[in-house]
N, C-alpha and C positions, 0 to 999 in steps of 0.2 A: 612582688614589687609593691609598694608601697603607695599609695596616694600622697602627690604633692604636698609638700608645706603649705599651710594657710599662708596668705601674704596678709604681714605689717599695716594692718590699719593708719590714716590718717598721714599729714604732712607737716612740713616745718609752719610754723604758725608766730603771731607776734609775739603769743605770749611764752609757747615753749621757746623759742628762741633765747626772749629774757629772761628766763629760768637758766638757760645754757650759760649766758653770760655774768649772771650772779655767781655762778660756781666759781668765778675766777676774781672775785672780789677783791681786791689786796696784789694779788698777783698777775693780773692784765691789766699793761699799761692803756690810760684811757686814749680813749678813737683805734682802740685794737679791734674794737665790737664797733662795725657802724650801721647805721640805720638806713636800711636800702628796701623798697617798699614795703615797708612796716615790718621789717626782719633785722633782728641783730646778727650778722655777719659777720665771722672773722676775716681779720685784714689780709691773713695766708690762710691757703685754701690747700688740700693734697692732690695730687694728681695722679696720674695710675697708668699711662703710656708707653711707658721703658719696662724691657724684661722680656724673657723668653718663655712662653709658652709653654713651663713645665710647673709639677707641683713644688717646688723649691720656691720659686717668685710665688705662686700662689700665697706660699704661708707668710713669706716676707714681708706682701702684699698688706695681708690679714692683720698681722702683729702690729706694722706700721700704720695702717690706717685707726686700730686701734689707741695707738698709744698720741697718734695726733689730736683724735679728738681727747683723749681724756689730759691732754697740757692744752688746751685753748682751741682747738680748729673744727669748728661745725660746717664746712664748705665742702665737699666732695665729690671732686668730679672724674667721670669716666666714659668709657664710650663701648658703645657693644662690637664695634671693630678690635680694640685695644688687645693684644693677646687672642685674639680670635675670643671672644667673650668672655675670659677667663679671667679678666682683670674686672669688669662687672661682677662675676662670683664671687671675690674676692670682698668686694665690698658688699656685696650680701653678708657673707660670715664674718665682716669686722662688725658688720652693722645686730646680727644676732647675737654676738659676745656682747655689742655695748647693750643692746636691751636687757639682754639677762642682768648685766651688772648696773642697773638703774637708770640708764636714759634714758628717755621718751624716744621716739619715732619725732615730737615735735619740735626737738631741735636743735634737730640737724639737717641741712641742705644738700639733697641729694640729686647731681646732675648727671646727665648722658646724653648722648649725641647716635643719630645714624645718619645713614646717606652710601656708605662705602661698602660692598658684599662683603661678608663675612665668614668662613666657615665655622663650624662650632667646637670648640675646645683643641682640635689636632687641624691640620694642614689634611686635607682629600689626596687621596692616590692622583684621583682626576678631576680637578675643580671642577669644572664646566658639568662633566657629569652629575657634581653634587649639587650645583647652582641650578642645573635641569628639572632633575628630580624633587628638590626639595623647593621649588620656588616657579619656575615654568612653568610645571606642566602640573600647580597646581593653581595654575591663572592670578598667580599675585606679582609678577611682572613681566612686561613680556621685552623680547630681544630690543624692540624698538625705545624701551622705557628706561635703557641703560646706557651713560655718555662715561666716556673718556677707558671704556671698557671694565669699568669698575664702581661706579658713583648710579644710585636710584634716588629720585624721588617721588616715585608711583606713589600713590596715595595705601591701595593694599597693602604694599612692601611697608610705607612709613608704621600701619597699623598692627601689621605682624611684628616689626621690629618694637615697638612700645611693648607688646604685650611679650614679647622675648626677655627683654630687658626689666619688666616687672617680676618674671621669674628670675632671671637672676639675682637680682637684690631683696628681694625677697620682701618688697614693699607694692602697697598698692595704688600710689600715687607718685610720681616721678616729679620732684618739685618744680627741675627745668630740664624741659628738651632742647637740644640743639638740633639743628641740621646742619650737619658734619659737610663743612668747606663745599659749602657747593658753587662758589664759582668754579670750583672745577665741572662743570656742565657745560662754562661758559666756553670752553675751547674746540667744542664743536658744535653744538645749541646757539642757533639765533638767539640775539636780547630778547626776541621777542617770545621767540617759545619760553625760552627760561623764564621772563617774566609768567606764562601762563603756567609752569611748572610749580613757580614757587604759589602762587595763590592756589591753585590746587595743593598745596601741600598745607599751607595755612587754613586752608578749610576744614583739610581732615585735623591741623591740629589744635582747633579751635573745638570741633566733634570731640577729640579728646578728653580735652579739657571741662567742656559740658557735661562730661560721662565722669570726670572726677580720677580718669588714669592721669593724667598731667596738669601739673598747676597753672605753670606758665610756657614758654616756647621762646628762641629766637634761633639766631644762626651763630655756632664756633667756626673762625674761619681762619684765614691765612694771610691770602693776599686782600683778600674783597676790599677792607678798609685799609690799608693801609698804603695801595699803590696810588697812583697819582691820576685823576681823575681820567686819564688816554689811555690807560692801559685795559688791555681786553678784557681781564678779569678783576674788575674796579665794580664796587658797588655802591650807590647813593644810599646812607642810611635812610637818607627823608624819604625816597622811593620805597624801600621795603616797609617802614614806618605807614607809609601810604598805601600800599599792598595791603598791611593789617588791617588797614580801616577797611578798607574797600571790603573785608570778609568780615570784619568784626564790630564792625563803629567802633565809637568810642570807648568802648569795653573790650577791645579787641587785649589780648596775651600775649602778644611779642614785646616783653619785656627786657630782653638780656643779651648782648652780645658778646660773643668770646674771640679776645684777638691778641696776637704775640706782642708782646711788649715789656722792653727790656731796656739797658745801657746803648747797646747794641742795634737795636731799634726801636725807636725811640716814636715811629712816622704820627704814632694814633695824639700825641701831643705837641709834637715840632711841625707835623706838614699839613698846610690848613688844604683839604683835597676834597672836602666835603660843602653842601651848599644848603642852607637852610633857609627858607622866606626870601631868598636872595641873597643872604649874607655866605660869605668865602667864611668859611672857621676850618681847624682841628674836628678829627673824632670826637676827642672828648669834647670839648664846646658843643657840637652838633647831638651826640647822644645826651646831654645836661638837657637842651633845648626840647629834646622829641622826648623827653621822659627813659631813656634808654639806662640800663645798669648796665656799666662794663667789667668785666672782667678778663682779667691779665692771664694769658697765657707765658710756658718758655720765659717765665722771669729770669732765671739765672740761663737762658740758654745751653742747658745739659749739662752745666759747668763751664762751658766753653769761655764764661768770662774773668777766669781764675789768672789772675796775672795780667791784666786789661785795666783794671780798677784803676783813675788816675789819681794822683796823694792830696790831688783838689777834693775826691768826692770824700775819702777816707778822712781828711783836714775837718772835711761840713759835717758829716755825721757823726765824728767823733768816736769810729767802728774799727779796727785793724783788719778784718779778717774781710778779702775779696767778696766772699759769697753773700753775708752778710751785708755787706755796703748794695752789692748790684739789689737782693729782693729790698732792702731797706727803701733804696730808690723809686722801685715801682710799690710797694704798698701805701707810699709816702704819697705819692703823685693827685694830683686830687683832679675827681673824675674815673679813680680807680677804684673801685669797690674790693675788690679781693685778688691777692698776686698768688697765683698757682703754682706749686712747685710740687716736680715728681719725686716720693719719698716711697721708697720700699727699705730701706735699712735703718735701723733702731736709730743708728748714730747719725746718721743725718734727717731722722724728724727733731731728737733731742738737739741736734746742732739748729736747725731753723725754729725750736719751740723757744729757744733764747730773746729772739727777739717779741715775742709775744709780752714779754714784762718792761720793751722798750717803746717808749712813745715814738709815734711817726714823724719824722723830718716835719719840722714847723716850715710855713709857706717863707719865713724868713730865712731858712737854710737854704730854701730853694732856688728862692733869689738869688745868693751869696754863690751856690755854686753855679748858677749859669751864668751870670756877670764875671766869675773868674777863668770859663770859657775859652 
C-alpha cells in the first residue's frame, strides 16, 4: 500500500479568486462574482448533501462538481457527515481533475462542516461498536461529550475531524469550517454549557487556523437563526460574534454563517429576531452590522418549490422556469453572498449555470415584487 497523497498546498486567495473570475469575462453576468472579505465569490455555490452512499453518486458527484466550476462556480460546500464522507471525496477528485486541467488551488472556496458522528464510507454492522473503537477508547470523545445521541463538539473530535476532512479533499487548508447545526446540543445542554461548548470549540478553531489547517470558521445551521427569539434552539448572532471575540479579539475568524433560505423561508430577511447594540433587525441586517458573510442554504428547497412560484415573482424576474425564479430570488437578495444548490447531474448544473450569464434582480425588482405581495 502506498503512502498518502500529498495534500494541495495553499487557499482561495484575492487574487486567485480574480483570476477565477476573469475566466468568465463576457460571459458572467456582472455581481455574479462578489466581493466578500476580499474574495470574488460566485453568487451559486454546489452542494453535495443528496445521494446514496455508493460509487455511482460518487462519480456524479465528481463530473458535477467539475463541470460547475468550469461554467462559473468557485463555492463548494460539503460536509464530512454527507454520504458518510463520501461526498467530501468526491470533491477531493473534482478538485484533483480541476488542477490537473489548470486551476489553481487559489480560486476556489472550499467549505465543510462537522459536529454529527459519522461512519466512513459504508454504514457499520454495529455503529456504537465502530463509534467505541475508533473514537472512545482512543480518548477523543467521551460518552458525556455527545448530545442529542449523535452531535460532538469536543475540541479532539473537532481536531480529528479537520484533519479527516483535509484528507479527504485532498487540500491542506480548508477555507471555511462550519460547525454542523449545533443547536441541536441545545435540546438537552443548558445555554450555559452550550455556551462553554462553543467557545471551547472556537478556541480549538482558532488553534486551527493559527496552524494554517482552516482559514476561517463559523456555524451552518438550521433553526439557530432563523426561529423566533423564544424558541429553545434560537441563537443570538451578536452572542456567538461575542463568543469569537472573547477567544480571538478582534482578529477572531468567525466569519460565515450558513442558513436555509429560500421562497419558502424566507425568516433570515422578513423576521427581524435578532438584536444588535440594542436595535430589533433581520439576520441579514445583524450579520451586515457584526461583519458576518451569509450564505444561503436549501435555495430551491430539493425542488420542492416546483409549481409554488407565484406569476408575480416569474412577472419581476422576467424567468419562466420555477427553479430558476426560486435560486434567482435568493442569490438576488442582498445580504446574501452565495445561494447553494445540490448538483450531482450534468443537466441540472447546466440548467442552474444559465443563470450565471444573468444579472441578479435589481433592488428595484425587489421592491416591485414585494409591494405586489
Amino acid at each position: 500500500m502506498g503512502s498518502p497523497s500529498p495534500l494541495k498546498p495553499g487557499r482561495a486567495t484575492a487574487e486567485g479568486t480574480r483570476i477565477f473570475a476573469a475566466r468568465f469575462e463576457g460571459r458572467a453576468a456582472p455581481e455574479h462574482f462578489r466581493d466578500r472579505r476580499g474574495l470574488m465569490i460566485s453568487s451559486i455555490g454546489i452542494g453535495t448533501y443528496l445521494g446514496e452512499p455508493d460509487s455511482s453518486t460518487d462519480e456524479s458527484y465528481t463530473k458535477g462538481i467539475a463541470l460547475a466550476v468550469e461554467g462559473g462556480i468557485n463555492v463548494l460546500d460539503t460536509a464530512i457527515n454527507y454520504r458518510l464522507q463520501r461526498s467530501e471525496r468526491s470533491v477531493g477528485s473534482a478538485l484533483e481533475k480541476l488542477f490537473a486541467d489548470g486551476f489553481a488551488r487559489e480560486e476556489i472556496l472550499t467549505c465543510t462542516k462537522a459536529g454529527f458522528l459519522t461512519p466512513d464510507g459504508d454504514m457499520p454492522a454495529d455503529a456504537n461498536d465502530y463509534f467505541y473503537r475508533e473514537y472512545i477508547s482512543k480518548g477523543i470523545f467521551t460518552v458525556e461529550d455527545i448530545a442529542a445521541g449523535c452531535h460532538c463538539m469536543a475540541p479532539r473530535y473537532l481536531e480529528d475531524q479537520i484533519e479527516r476532512s483535509r484528507r479527504n479533499l485532498g487540500i491542506s487548508c480548508i477555507d471555511v469550517f462550519y460547525l454542523h447545526n449545533p443547536e441541536t446540543q441545545l435540546g438537552e445542554v443548558p445555554r450555559e454549557e452550550f455556551n462553554r461548548r462553543i467557545v471551547t470549540a472556537f478556541e480549538t478553531l482558532e488553534r486551527e487556523a493559527a496552524a494554517g489547517r482552516v482559514h476561517a470558521y463559523g456555524m451552518a445551521t438550521w433553526n439557530a437563526f432563523r426561529n423566533d427569539s423564544r424558541a429553545p434552539d434560537y441563537l443570538s448572532l451578536e452572542q456567538m460574534v461575542g463568543l469569537a471575540r472573547q477567544v480571538g479579539g478582534s482578529g477572531h475568524r468567525f466569519h460565515f454563517v450558513q442558513l436555509p433560505f429560500n421562497l419558502a423561508m424566507p425568516e433570515a430577511l422578513m423576521r427581524p429576531n435578532q438584536s444588535v447594540g440594542g436595535k430589533t433587525m433581520s439576520m441579514v441586517q445583524a450579520a451586515r452590522e457584526l461583519g458576518v458573510t451569509l450564505i444561503a442554504s436549501a435555495s430551491l428547497l430539493q425542488s420542492h418549490l416546483v409549481g409554488k412560484v407565484s406569476a408575480v415573482i416569474h412577472d419581476t424576474f422576467g424567468l419562466k422556469d420555477d427553479l430558476e425564479c426560486a435560486l434567482q430570488f435568493v442569490r438576488s437578495t442582498p445580504g446574501i453572498a452565495t445561494a447553494l444548490v445540490g448538483m450531482k447531474r450534468a443537466e441540472h448544473v447546466k440548467a442552474n449555470l444559465r443563470l450565471v450569464g444573468i444579472p441578479p434582480a435589481s433592488q428595484e425588482q425587489f421592491r416591485k415584487m414585494f409591494a405586489a405581495r
